[in-house]
N, C-alpha and C positions, 0 to 999 in steps of 0.2 A: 238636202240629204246630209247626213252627222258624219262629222269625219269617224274611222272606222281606224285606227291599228292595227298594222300590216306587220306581223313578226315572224319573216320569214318565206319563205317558198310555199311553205304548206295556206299561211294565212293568206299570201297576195293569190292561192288559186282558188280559196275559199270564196276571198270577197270576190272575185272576177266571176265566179259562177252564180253568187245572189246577185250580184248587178245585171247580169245575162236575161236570171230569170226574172228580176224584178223587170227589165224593159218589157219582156216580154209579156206580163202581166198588164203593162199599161195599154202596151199598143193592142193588147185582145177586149180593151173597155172592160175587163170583169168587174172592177172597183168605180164604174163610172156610172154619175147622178142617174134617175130612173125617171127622164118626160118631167111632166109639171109638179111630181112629187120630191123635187132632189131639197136638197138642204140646204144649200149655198156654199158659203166659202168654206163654215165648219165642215161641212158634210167632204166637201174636196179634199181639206187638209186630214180627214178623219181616213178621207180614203186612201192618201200618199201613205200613211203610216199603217196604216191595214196591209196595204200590198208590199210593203217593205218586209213586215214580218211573217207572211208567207209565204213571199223569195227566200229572205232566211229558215225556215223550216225546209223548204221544197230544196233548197241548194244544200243545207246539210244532211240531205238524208238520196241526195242525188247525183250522180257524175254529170253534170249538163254538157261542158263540153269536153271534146277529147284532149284527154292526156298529152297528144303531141303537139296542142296549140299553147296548151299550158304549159310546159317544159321549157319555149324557147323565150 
């Protein structure tokens, strides 16, 4: 995963909420090879970077977790 630059309160609950939902996207297999048609390793690394930047869409445009976990 790319280091990410953290400036601030605002940015460290930003990235904590695309990381959240980025796990979350793994462990649901949405991004994962499909039976004896998958791709291989491209198709894998194709997929880490696909689910990365739908975590990032889906966390900027969403509160995933609450406010009071994020605060302390």
């Amino acid at each position: 995963m790319p280091e990410v630059p953290v400036a601030g309160a605002g940015g460290a609950n930003a990235l904590l909420n695309r990381l959240y939902v980025s796990q979350m996207l793994q462990f649901s297999g949405a991004f994962s090879a499909r039976g004896n048609f998958g791709g291989g390793a491209g198709e894998g690394q194709f997929s880490s970077y696909l689910r990365e930047e739908f975590a990032t869409k889906i966390a900027d445009n969403l509160q995933i977790l609450p406010q009071e976990m994020l605060s302390e």
